[in-house]
N, C-alpha and C positions, 0 to 999 in steps of 0.2 A: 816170455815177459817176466821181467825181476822189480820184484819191488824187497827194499831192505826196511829191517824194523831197527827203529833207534834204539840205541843203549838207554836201556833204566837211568843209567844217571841219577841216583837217588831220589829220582821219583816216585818210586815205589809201585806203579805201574807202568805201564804202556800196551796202547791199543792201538794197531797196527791194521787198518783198514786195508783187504785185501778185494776190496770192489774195484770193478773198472773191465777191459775187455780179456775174458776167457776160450780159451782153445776150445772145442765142444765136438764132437762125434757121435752118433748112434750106432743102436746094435743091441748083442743078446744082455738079459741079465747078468749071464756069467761068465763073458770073453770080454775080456778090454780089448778093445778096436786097435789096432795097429798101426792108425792114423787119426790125429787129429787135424781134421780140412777145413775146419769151419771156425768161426769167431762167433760170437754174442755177449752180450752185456749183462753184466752181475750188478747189481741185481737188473733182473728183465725175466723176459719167456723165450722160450726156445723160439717162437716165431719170430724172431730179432734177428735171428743167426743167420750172417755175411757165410759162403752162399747160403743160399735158402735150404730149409729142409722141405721134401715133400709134405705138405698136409701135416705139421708137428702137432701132436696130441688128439685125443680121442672124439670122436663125435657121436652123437645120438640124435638118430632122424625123432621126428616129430610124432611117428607114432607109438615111438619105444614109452613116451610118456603117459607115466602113471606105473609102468611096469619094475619089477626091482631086476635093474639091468645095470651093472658096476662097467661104465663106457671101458671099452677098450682099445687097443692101435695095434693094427694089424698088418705095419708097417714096419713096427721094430717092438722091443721091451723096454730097452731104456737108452736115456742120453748119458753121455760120460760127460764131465767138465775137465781142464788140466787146464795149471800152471805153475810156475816154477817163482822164488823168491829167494831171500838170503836172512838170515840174523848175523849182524855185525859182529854181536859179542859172543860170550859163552850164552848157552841155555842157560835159563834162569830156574828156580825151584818148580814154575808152572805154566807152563804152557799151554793153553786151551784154544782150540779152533771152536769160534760161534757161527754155524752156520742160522742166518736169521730165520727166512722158514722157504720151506724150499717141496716142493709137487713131482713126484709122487712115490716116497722114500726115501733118506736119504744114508747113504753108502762113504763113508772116507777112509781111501788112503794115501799115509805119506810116505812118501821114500819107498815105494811096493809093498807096504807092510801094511794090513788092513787095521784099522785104529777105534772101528765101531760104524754103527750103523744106528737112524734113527727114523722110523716108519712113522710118527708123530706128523702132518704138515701145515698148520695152523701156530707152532709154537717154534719155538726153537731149538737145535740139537747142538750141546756142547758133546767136546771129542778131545781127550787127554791126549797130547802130542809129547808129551816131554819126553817119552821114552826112544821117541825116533826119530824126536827133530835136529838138526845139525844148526851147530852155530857156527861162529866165526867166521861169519862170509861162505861159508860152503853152500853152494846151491841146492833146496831142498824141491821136490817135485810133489805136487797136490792133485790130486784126482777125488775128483766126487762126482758118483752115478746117482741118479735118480730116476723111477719108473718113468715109463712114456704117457702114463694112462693108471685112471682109479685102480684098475684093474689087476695092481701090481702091489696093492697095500691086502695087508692081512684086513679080513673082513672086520676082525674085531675095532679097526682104528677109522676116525671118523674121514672123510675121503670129498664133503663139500658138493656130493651128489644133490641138485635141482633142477627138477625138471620143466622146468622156463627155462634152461638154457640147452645148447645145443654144443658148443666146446669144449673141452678142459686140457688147455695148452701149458704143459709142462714145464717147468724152470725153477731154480732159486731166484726166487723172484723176492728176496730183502737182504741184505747186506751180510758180508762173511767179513770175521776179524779174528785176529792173530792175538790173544790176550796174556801178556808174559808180566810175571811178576814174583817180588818174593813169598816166603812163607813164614808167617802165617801167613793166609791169604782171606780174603771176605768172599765167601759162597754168594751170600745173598744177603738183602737188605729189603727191611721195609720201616718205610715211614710213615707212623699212624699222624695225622693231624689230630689235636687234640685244640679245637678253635676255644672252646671256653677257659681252659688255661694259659691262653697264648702258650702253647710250648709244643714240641713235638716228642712223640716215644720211636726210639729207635731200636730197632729188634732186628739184631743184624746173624749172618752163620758165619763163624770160625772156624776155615780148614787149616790143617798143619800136616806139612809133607816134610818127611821125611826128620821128623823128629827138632824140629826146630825149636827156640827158647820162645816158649807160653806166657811167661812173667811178666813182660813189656806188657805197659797198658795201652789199652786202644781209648785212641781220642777221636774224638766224636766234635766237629763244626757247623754251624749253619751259619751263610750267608747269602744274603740277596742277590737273587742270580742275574737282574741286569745292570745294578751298583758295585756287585762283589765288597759291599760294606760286610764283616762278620757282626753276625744279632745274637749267637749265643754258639757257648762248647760247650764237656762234658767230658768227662777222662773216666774210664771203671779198668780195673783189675780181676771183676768179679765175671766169670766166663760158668754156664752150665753146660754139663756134656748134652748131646742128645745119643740119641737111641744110634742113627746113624755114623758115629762117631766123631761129629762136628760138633764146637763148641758154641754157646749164644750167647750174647749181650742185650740185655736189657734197660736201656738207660733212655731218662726224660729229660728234654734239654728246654729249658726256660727259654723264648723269643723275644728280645728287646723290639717295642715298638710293632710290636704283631699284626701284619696285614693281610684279612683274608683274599681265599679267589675266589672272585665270580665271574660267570662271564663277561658280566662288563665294566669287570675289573681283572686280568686275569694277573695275576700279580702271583710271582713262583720265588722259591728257595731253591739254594743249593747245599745238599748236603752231603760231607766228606767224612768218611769213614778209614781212619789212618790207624794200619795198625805195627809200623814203624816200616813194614818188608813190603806191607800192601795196602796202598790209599785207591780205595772204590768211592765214586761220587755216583750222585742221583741226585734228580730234582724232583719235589712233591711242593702244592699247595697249602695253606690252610684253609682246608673247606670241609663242611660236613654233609651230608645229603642222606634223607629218609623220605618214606611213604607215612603218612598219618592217615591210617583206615576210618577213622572219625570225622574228620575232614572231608578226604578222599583225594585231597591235595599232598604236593612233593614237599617238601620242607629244607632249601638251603640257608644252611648257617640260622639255622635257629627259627626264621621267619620263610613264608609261604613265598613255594616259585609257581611258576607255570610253563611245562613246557610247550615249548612251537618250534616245528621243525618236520626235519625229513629223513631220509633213508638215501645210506649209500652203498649200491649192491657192487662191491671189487670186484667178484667173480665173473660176473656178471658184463661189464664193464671190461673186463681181460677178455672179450669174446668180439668187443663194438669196433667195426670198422676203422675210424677215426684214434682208436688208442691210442696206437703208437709207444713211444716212450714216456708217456704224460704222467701215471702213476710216477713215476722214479722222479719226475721233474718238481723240485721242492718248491720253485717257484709256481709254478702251478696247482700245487697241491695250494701251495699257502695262497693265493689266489681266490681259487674254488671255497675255501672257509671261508675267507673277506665274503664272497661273491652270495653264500648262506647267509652269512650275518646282513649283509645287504638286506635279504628278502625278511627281517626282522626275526630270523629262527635264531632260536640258543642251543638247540638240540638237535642230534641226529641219532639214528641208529645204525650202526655200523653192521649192516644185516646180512646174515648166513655167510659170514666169513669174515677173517682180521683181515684188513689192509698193511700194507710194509710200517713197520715200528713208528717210520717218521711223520707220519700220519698222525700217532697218539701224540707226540710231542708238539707240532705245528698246532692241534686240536689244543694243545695247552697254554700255548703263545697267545692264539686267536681268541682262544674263551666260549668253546664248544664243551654243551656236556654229551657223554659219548653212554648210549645202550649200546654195550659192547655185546655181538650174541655169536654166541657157536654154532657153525656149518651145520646144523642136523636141521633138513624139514623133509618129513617122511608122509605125510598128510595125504600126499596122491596117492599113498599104497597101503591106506586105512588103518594100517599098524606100522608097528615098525620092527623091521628085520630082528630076529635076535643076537645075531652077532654083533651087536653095540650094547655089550656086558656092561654092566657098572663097575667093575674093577678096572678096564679097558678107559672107560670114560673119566673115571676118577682120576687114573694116572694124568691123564691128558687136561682135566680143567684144572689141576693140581700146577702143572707147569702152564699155562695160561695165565691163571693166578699172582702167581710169582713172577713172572712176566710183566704185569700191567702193573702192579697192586698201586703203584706208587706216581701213576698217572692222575694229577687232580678231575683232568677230565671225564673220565671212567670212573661212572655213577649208578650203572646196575650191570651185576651180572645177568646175561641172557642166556640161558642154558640150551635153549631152541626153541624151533619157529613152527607153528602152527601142527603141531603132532601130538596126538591123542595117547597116554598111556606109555609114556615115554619111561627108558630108564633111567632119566635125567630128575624125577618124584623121588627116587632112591642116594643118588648120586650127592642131589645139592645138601642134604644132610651130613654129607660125610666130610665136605670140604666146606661147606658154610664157616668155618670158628678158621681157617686159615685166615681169612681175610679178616684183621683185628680193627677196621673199621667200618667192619659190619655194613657195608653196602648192600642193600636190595634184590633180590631174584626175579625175573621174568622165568616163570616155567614155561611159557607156551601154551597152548589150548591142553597141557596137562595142569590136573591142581594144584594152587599156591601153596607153600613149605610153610609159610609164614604169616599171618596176619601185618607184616609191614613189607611186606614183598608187593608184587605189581602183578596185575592182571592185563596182558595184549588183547586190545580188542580190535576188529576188523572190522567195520561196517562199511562192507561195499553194495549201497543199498540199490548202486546206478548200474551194480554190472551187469547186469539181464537187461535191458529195455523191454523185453517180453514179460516184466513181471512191474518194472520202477513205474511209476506214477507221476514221474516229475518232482518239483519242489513240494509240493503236495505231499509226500510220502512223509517229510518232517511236521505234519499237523497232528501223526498218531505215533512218531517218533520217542524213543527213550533217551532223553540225555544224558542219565546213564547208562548205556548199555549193557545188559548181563553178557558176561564172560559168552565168546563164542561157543565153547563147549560145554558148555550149564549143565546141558541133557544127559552130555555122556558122565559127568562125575556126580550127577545124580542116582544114575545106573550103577557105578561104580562105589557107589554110598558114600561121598563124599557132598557135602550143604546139600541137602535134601530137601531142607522147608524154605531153604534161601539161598539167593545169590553168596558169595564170598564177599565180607566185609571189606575184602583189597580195594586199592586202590585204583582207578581204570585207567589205561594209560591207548588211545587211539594211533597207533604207531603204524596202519597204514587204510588208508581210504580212497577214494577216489581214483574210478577205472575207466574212465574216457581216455585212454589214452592214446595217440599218435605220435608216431615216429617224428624225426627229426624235420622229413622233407614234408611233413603234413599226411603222410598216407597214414593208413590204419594199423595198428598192432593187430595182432592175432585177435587176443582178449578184447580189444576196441574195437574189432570189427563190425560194419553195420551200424554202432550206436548210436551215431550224429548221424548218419543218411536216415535212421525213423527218426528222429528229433526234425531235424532239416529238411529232409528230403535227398533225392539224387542228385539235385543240379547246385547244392547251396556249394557255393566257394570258399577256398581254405583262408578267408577271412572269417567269414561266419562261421566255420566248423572252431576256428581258434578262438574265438570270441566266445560261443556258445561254450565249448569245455573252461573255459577259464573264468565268466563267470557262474558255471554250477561249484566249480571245484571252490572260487571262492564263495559262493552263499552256502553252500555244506562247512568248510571252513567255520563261516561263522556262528551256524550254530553251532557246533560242539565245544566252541569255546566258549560262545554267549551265555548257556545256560549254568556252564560251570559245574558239570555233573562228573568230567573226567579231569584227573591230573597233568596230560597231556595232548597236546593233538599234534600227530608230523604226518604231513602227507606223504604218497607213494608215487613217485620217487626223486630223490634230489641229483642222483647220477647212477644211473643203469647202463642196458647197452639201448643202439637204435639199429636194430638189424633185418632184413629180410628174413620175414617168420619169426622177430622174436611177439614175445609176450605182452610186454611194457614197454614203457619208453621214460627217460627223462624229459622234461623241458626246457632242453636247450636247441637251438638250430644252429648255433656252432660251438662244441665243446670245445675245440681247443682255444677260442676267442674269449671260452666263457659265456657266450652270449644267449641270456632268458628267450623265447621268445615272446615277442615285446606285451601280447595279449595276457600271458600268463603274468609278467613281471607286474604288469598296472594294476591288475585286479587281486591276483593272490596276495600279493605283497603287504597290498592295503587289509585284505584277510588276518594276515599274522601282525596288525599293528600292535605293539604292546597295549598301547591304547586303545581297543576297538570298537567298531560300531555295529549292531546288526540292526537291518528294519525287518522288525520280527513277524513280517507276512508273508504267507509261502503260496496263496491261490493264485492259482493261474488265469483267474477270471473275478471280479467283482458287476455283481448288479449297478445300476445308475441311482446316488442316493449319499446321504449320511455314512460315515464308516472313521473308525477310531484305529489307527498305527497303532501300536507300541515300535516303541525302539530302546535297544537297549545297548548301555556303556560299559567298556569295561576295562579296568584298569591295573594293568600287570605291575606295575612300578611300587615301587616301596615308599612311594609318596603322594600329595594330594595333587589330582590333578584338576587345573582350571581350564574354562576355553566356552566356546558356545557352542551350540548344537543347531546345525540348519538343514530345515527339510524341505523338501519341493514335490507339487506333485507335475510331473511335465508330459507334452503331449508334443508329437512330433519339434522336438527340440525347441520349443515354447513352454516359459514355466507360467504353468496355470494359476498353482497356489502356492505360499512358501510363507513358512512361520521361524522366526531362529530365537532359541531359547538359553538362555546361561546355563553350563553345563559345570560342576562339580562331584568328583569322583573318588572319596577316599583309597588312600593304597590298599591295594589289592582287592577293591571293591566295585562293586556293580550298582546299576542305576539303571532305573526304567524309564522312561517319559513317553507319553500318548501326543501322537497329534491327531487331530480332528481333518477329515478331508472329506469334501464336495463331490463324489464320482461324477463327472457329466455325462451326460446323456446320449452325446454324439457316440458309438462304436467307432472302434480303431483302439491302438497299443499305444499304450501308459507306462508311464514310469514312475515309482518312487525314491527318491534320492537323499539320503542322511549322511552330511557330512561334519565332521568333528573337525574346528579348527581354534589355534590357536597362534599368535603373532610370535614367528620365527618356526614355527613347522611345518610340515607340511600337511595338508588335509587330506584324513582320512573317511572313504566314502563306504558307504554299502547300498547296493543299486537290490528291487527288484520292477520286475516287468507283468504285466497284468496287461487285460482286455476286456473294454465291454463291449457285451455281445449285441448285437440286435436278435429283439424279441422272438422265437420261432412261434408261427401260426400253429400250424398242423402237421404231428409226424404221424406215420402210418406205418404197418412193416404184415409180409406175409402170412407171420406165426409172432405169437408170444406165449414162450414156454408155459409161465405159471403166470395163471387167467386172474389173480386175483389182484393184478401190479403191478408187484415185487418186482420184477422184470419186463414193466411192461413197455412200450419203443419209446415213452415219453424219458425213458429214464436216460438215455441216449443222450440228450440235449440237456440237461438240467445241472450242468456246471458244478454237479456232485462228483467226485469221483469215486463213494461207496459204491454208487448205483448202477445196474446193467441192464441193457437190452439185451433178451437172450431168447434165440429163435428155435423152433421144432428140432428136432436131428436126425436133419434131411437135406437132400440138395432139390431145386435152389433155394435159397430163401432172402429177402430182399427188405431196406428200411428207407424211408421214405420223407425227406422232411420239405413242407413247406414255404417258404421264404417270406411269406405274404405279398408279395408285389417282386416284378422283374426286377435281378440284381443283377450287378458284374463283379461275378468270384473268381478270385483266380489260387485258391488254394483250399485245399479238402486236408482233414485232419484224423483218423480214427486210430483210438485208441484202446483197443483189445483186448480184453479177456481171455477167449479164444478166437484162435485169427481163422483167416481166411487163407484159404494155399492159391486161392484164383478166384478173381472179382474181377467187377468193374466197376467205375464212376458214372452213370447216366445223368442229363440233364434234362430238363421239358419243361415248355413254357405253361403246360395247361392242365401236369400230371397225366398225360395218356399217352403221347406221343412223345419216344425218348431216343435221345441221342448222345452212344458214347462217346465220351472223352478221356478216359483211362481206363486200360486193362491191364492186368497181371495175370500171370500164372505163378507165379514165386514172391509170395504174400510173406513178411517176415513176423508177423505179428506183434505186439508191443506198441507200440505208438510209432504211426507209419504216416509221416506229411507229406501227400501230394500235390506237388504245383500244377497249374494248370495255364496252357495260353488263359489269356483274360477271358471268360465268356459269361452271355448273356444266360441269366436262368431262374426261373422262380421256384423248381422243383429241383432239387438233389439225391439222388439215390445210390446204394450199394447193393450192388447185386452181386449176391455171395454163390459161384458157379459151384467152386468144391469146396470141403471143409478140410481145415489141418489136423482136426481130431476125427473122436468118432462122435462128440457131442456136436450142438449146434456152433452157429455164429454168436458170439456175446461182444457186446460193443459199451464198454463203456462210456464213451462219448465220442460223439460223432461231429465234428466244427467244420463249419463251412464260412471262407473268409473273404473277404475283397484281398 
C-alpha cells in the first residue's frame, strides 16, 4: 500500500497521516517474518487482523490475581507491522516518524535499516528518518515490531498491569505520521493560559539541523479556532540555549476579546508557531483550575466548580466483547462525551491508562475536564515492585506531560491509582515545575506532594453486603471522608494528628455492579440476591442498584465535604468473569440502561436535591424531613420545592415550598410528616421544579412495621441486654441479638395474632452457614418453610409462598464462624 506526502510547498510543515490498513505478521523478537499474511488497522489491536490471529495478546486466568505476574504469550514474542509509501519531493531538513502509542515496545525500521526503538506505551515515540528516508517518489518500506505481551517490556517501564482485567491485546492502537519540515524546526510547545491577563505565554523548543540561519524571527499567532478570526501575534528574536542543545522562546501574546473554557462553554484558540522553515500549530484554552485546601472545593477560572462525573477504563474496555472498532471511531467517541454530558457530568477520569490522543481533543470540543492518571495500580500486591525506579518513571511522566500539557481539558495530573508507598511521592517533585500551569496531582493512596493537590477517596461502603447496613450506614457516615490510606502515612510519619488539608475528590464508588445482560459481575456477585432475594427479577435488581447508586450519589454531593464525586464506571468492559461493568445495555447504541439513566441522572443534577433520611423504618407518629438543595451553577437559582409523602402510589401528604438557592450554595428545608399507622412501604419524594425544566427528584423508601409482641431466643450471650433477642426487632441497626457459641440455637418472634407473611428478612452480624425459617400458629408446634445450607450472611431476604403465621423462627443448625448467631435485625413482612 502507497500512500505519498505532499510537497512543503511553503508551508512550512507537512503531516502526512500514515493511518489506514497495515501488512502485520507474528513471530520471534529478532527474525523478521518472511511473510506478511495478514492486514489490520492502524490505529486498532492486533485482534482486528483479516485473517485472524490465534488468541493475539497475553491473558491472565483469574487466580494469577493479586500475584506480580507480567502476562505473557506463549504463542509468539512479537507482531511486525509493514508498509510501503513514497515522498514526491526531495527529503526535507527533518523527517520524524510519530508513532502515537503503541503495546508492547516499539521497534522502527525504514528501508532495512533500524532507526530506534521506543519501550515507553502510554506516550508517544518519535523516530529520526531523515537519514534513510528516500524521496522523489522512491518507494520507501516501514516496519514496526512491537511485543506480543507486558512481558516483553523492561520491568523498569510501566506495562498497564490490572488485575480486573484478564487481556492485554497488543497493537499501535493511535495514529502514526510522517512529519517533514524545514529547519529551524519547533520541538515543542506549550501554551500556558494565563485567564487573568487575557493573554497567553508561549514557551516553545528551537531545533536547528544541520546548521541553518538562527536569525529569522519566530512569529507567534493566536486565533479562534472555530472563526479562524486572528486575537493576537507576537514576533521575538530573542532564543535561550538549553542544556540539551535546543533553543527556547519565551514570549506573551496579548488576546483580543479574551474568551475563557469551561465546560459549558468550551471555547478554544489556535495557535501557530512560525519559524519561517517550520510553522507547528496547537490548540489550548483559556482556563485555569486548582484545589483550594480551605475550601476543600476545585476552583475554575477564579470561581468554585464542582465536579460530577465518572471513569473511563480504555484498557479495560480493549478486553469487552462488543469493542470492536469503537475506540478509533471519532464519531463515537464524540457521541459517548455528548452521551456523559447527558447524565449532567462535567468530569471524568480517564483511569489507569491514556486513551488514543483524539480522545483529549474531542474531551475539548465537548467541554470534559479530564483526571488524566498513569497505568500504575499495584494495591493487590501490597507494595509495589521495585523495578518502577523513579528515574524510569520520570522519563516517562516527562513525555506524557509534554504530550498533554496544552489540552484545556486535562485538569490533574494522576500519577496512580490506589498504591501505597509508591515511587510516584519521589517522582511528582521532579517534574511538577515542567508543567508552568501548575495543575494539581492525585498521588493515589500514596501522600499528597502538595497542599493544593488532591486526595482520591473510595468509599465503597456497599461492597460487602456481609458488612453494609443499607442506607443506614450514611447516618454515622463522613462527608468527608479521610484519605483511604490515613493509617499507612500515619505509620510512615506523614499527618500524624490529622487528616491532609487536600482536597477530597470521590473518583470511584458504588459496587453493585452488573453486567450488560443484567447478570452479576465477579465483585457484584450475590449483592442484590441478599438485598432482594433469589427470585427478585432483573427489573428489581436494576431498579434496586440504580436507586442506591443514586441516594449515595446524593449524599456526597449534598453535604459538600468533597470537591468531586464521579462514579465507577462511565465505560468499562462487560465480560464473562469480569470485575465491573459499565451501564450500558448496548454500547455501541450508546444506550444507558433506562433504570440507571432516570435515577442517576437526576443524582448528578447540577441542581440537586437530597431527602436527607436514610432509615429504613420509621415508627407511626410525628417526624421532621430535612431536605437539602444544591446548586452548582454560578447563579441564583429559583423554582419550588415539592414533597410528598406516598403510599402504594397514592400521595398521602404533600407540602410545596418556594425554593431559592444562591450560586454555588446550599439550602436546607424541613418538612413535617404524619407517619400512619397502617404497616406497608412508604415513600418520600422531593422534587425541584422550575418552568421550562425538567424536575429533579430524590426518592427514599421506608416501612412501618407492626408492633412485635413477644421475641424469645435459646441463649443470649451477655445476660445484661446488650444483646438481648429484643434487640433483633427494634429497627436499631447498632443493636444485636447474639446467641451461646454452639449449635443449634434459635430466635423467636411473636406476631401477636395470625398473619399472612410472605417475606422473612435477617440481617447479620454473624451469619448462619445453615438455617431454617419455621412457622407455628401457637409457638410449639412448627413447620418449615425455608431451609439453607449455604447461608451468605449480610442481609439475606427470603421470599416465601404467602403463609399463615403468628410465630416466626430461625433456627440456626450450623454456624459460619466459631462465635454464635448474631442477628441484627430480624423483619418479617406481608
Amino acid at each position: 500500500m502507497i500512500q505519498t506526502a505532499a510537497a512543503l510547498a511553503g508551508e512550512g510543515r507537512t503531516t502526512v497521516s500514515l493511518d489506514g490498513a497495515w501488512q502485520v505478521a507474528e513471530g520471534r523478537l529478532d527474525v523478521r517474518p518472511e511473510k506478511f499474511d495478514h492486514s489490520v488497522p492502524v490505529p486498532g489491536l492486533l485482534d482486528q487482523a483479516v485473517p485472524a490471529f490465534e488468541s493475539p495478546g497475553a491473558t491472565v486466568p483469574v487466580e494469577k490475581r493479586g500475584e506480580i505476574h507480567w502476562p505473557d504469550d506463549s504463542r509468539r514474542e512479537a507482531f511486525w507491522y509493514r508498509r510501503t509509501f513514497t515522498v514526491d519531493e526531495a527529503v526535507p531538513a527533518v523527517a520524524v516518524l510519530k508513532v502515537g502509542k503503541a503495546t508492547y515496545g516499539t521497534k522502527v525500521w525504514l528501508n532495512g535499516r533500524a532507526v530506534g526503538e521506543h519501550m515507553p506505551c502510554f506516550t508517544s515515540g518519535y523516530f529520526d528518518l531523515k537519514p534513510v528516508l528516500k524521496g522523489n517518489g522512491q518507494q520507501n518500506e516501514l516496519v514496526i515490531r512491537v511485543g506480543s505481551a507486558p512481558a516483553a517490556l523492561p520491568h523498569s517501564v510501566m506495562n498497564g498491569y490490572d488485575f480486573e482485567k484478564c487481556r492485554y491485546i497488543p497493537g499501535i492502537y493511535d495514529s502514526v505520521e510522517l512529519i517533514l519540515s524545514g529547519t529551524p524546526n519547533v520541538a515543542n510547545v506549550q501554551a500556558v493560559p494565563l485567564l487573568e491577563q487575557k493573554a497567553v505565554r508561549v514557551v516553545a523548543e528551537i531545533a536547528n539541523t544541520g546548521g541553518a540561519n538562527t536569525t529569522a524571527p519566530v512569529k507567534c499567532s493566536v486565533r479562534e479556532a472555530k472563526s479562524g478570526r486572528e486575537v493576537g501575534q507576537a514576533e521575538t528574536h530573542s532564543m535561550t540555549p538549553d542544556a540539551d542543545g535546543k533553543s527556547k522562546i519565551d514570549v506573551t501574546i496579548p488576546i483580543r476579546d479574551a474568551h475563557a473554557w469551561t465546560p459549558e462553554d468550551p471555547f478554544l484558540y489556535e495557535l501557530v508557531v512560525d519559524t519561517g522553515a517550520d510553522r507547528y500549530t496547537t490548540r489550548f484554552g483559556l482556563r485555569s483550575f486548582r484545589f483550594d485546601p480551605s475550601s476543600g472545593h476545585a476552583v475554575l477560572n477564579g470561581k468554585p466548580y464542582f465536579l460530577r462525573g465518572s471513569n473511563v477504563c480504555i484498557f479495560r474496555f480493549f478486553e469487552d466483547p462488543q469493542r470492536g472498532s469503537l475506540p478509533w471511531d471519532e464519531t463515537w467517541v464524540r457521541n459517548l462525551h455528548r452521551k456523559f454530558k447527558e447524565m449532567h457530568w462535567n468530569s471524568l477520569r480517564y483511569c489507569i491508562g491514556f486513551p488514543p490522543e483524539a480522545w483529549y481533543r474531542i474531551a475539548d470540543e465537548e467541554g470534559i475536564l479530564i483526571d488524566d492518571e498513569a497505568p500504575i495500580w499495584m494495591s493487590g500486591f501490597g507494595k509495589v515492585p521495585p523495578m518502577l525506579t523513579v528515574d524510569s518513571l520520570a522519563a516517562e511522566f516527562t513525555e506524557w506531560m509534554r504530550e498533554r500539557w496544552n489540552h484545556p481539558c486535562v485538569v490533574i495530573w494522576d500519577a496512580e491509582n490506589e498504591t501505597v508507598n509508591c515511587p510516584t511521592s519521589k517522582v511528582i517533585p521532579l517534574v511538577r515545575n515542567l508543567d508552568l500551569s501548575n495543575r494539581p496531582w492525585d498521588n493515589g493512596w500514596s501522600e499528597p506532594q502538595s497542599p493544593g493537590d488532591m486526595v482520591e477517596c473510595h468509599p465503597y461502603r456497599e461492597h460487602n453486603f456481609t458488612r453494609w447496613k443499607g442506607l443506614e450506614s450514611f447516618l454515622q457516615e463522613n462527608p468527608r471522608p479521610n484519605p483511604d490510606h490515613w493509617d499507612v502515612w500515619k505509620k510512615n510519619g506523614f499527618f500524624k494528628d490529622a487528616p491532609p488539608p487536600n482536597a477530597r475528590v470521590i473518583d470511584e464508588y458504588g459496587s453493585l455492579w452488573m453486567n450488560r445482560d443484567g447478570s452479576d459481575t465477579q465483585i457484584g456477585k450475590g449483592n442484590l440476591e441478599r438485598l432482594l432475594g433469589k427470585n427478585a427479577s432483573a427489573a428489581e435488581r436494576w431498579n434496586c442498584y440504580a436507586r442506591i447508586l443514586a441516594a449515595e450519589t446524593e449524599f456526597w454531593r449534598g453535604h459538600r465535604g468533597v470537591a468531586g464525586v464521579l462514579e465507577f464506571c462511565g465505560l468499562g468492559y462487560s465480560r464473562p468473569g469480569g470485575f465491573t461493568s459499565d451501564n450500558f445495555i448496548d454500547v455501541a447504541k450508546l444506550d444507558f440502561e433506562p433504570e440507571f439513566y432516570k435515577y442517576v441522572r437526576d443524582a448528578f443534577s447540577p441542581v440537586g436535591v437530597m431527602v436527607d433520611s436514610w432509615k429504613a423504618a420509621y415508627p407511626s407518629g410525628p417526624l421532621d424531613i430535612p431536605v437539602i438543595v444544591i446548586n452548582d451553577l454560578d447563579s441564583r437559582w429559583q423554582g419550588k420545592l415539592n414533597f410528598q409523602l406516598i403510599h402504594e402510589n397514592k400521595v398521602l401528604q404533600e407540602k410545596e415550598l418556594p425554593c431559592e438557592v444562591e450560586a454555588f450554595g446550599k439550602l436546607e428545608l424541613h418538612f413535617p410528616v404524619e407517619v400512619p399507622a397502617q404497616a406497608g412501604k412508604y415513600l418520600l419524594r422531593a422534587c425541584l421544579k422550575k418552568e421550562g425544566e425538567e424536575p429533579v427528584c430524590s426518592l427514599r423508601d421506608f416501612e412501618v412495621r407492626k408492633p412485635l409482641k413477644t421475641v424469645l431466643a435459646s441463649s443470649n450471650l451477655d445476660q445484661d441486654g446488650a444483646t438481648a433477642p429484643e434487640a433483633a426487632v427494634d429497627d436499631d441497626p447498632k443493636t444485636r441479638w447474639s446467641s451461646a457459641f454452639s449449635d443449634p440455637q434459635w430466635i423467636a418472634v411473636d406476631l401477636g395474632k395470625e398473619e399472612k407473611i410472605s417475606r422473612v428478612e435477617l440481617d447479620w452480624e454473624s451469619a448462619a452457614k445453615a438455617y431454617t425459617i419455621d412457622v407455628s400458629a401457637d409457638g410449639k408446634n412448627w413447620h418449615t418453610v425455608y431451609q439453607t445450607e449455604d447461608g451468605h450472611g449480610g442481609k439475606e431476604v427470603i421470599p416465601l409462598l404467602p403463609t399463615n403465621a403468628r410465630w416466626v423462627r430461625m433456627m440456626g443448625l450450623k454456624r459460619a464462624t466459631r462465635y454464635g448467631y448474631s442477628l441484627w435485625e430480624m423483619r418479617i413482612l406481608q
